[in-house]
Wavefront OBJ file of the C-alpha trace (Angstrom):
o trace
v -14.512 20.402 -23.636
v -12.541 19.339 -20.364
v -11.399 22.084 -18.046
v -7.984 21.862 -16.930
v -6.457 22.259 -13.485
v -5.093 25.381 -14.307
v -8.078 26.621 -15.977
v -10.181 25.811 -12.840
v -7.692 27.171 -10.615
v -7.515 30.659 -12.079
v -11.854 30.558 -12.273
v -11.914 29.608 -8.530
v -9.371 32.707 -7.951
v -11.305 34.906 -9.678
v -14.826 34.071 -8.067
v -13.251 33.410 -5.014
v -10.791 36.469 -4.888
v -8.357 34.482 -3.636
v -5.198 34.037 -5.317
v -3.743 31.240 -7.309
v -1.033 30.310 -5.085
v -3.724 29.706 -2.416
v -6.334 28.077 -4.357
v -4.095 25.465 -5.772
v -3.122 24.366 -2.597
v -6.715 23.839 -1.329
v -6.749 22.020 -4.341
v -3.992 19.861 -3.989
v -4.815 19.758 -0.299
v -8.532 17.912 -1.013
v -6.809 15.732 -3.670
v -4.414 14.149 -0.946
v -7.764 14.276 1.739
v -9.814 12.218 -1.239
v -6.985 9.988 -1.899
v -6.269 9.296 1.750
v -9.877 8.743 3.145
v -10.524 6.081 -0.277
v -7.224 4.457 0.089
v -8.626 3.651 3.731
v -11.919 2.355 2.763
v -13.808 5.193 3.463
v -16.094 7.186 1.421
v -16.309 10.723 0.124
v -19.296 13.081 0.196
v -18.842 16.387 -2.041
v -21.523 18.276 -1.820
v -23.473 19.148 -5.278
v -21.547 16.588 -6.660
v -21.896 12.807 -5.196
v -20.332 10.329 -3.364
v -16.892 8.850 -4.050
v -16.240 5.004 -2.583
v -14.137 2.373 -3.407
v -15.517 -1.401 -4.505
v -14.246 -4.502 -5.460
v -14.161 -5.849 -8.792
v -13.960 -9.648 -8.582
v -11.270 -11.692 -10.813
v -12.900 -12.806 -14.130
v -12.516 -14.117 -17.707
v -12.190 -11.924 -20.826
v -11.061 -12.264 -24.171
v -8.459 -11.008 -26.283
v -10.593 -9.063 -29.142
v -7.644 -9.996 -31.160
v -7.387 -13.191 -31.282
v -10.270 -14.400 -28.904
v -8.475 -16.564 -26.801
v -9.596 -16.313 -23.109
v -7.499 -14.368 -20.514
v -7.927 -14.171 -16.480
v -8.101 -10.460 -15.517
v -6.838 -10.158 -11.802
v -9.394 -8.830 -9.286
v -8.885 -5.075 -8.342
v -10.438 -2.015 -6.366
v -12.401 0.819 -8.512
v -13.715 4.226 -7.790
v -16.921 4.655 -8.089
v -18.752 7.793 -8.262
v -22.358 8.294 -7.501
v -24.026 11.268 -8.817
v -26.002 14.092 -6.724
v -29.313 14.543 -7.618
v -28.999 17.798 -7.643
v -26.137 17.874 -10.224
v -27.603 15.545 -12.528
v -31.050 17.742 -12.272
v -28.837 20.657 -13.400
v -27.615 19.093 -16.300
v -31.086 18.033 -17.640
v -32.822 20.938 -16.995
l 1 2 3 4 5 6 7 8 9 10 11 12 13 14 15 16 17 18 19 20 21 22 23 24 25 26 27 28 29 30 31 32 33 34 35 36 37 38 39 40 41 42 43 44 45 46 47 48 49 50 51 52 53 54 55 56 57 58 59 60 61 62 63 64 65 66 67 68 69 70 71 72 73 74 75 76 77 78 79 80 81 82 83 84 85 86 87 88 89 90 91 92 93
């Protein structure tokens, strides 16, 4: 089951004791950091959960599982996220 923004928002406020109004703007505030520092080529560290950077996918050839006839799918930039060890150890204990 996903957890939605509002549903982490009003956890945060509660463990936090800080209010909604203020936790969703730290929230929105470290979307537009993220988004910023990617969209520049940089990377992202968040601790206890990995490492956000941006790579290049090159152009290639696929096919059309409809009819199989080969298409060119344009080069592009992805998001990749590598886990933290730590997070990944939590999950499997």
């Amino acid at each position: 089951m996903a957890i939605t923004k509002d549903q982490l928002i009003a956890d945060l406020a509660e463990s936090t004791g800080a209010t909604k109004v203020q936790v969703r703007a730290v929230i929105e505030q470290l979307s537009q950091i993220v988004a910023d520092q990617l969209e520049n080529g940089g990377e992202i560290t968040l601790p206890g959960v990995g490492k956000l950077k941006v790579t290049e996918r090159p152009a290639r050839t696929g096919r059309n599982p409809s009819t199989g006839a080969a298409i060119e799918i344009a080069a592009k930039k992805v998001i990749k996220l590598v886990v933290a060890k730590s997070l990944t150890d939590a999950v499997n204990k």
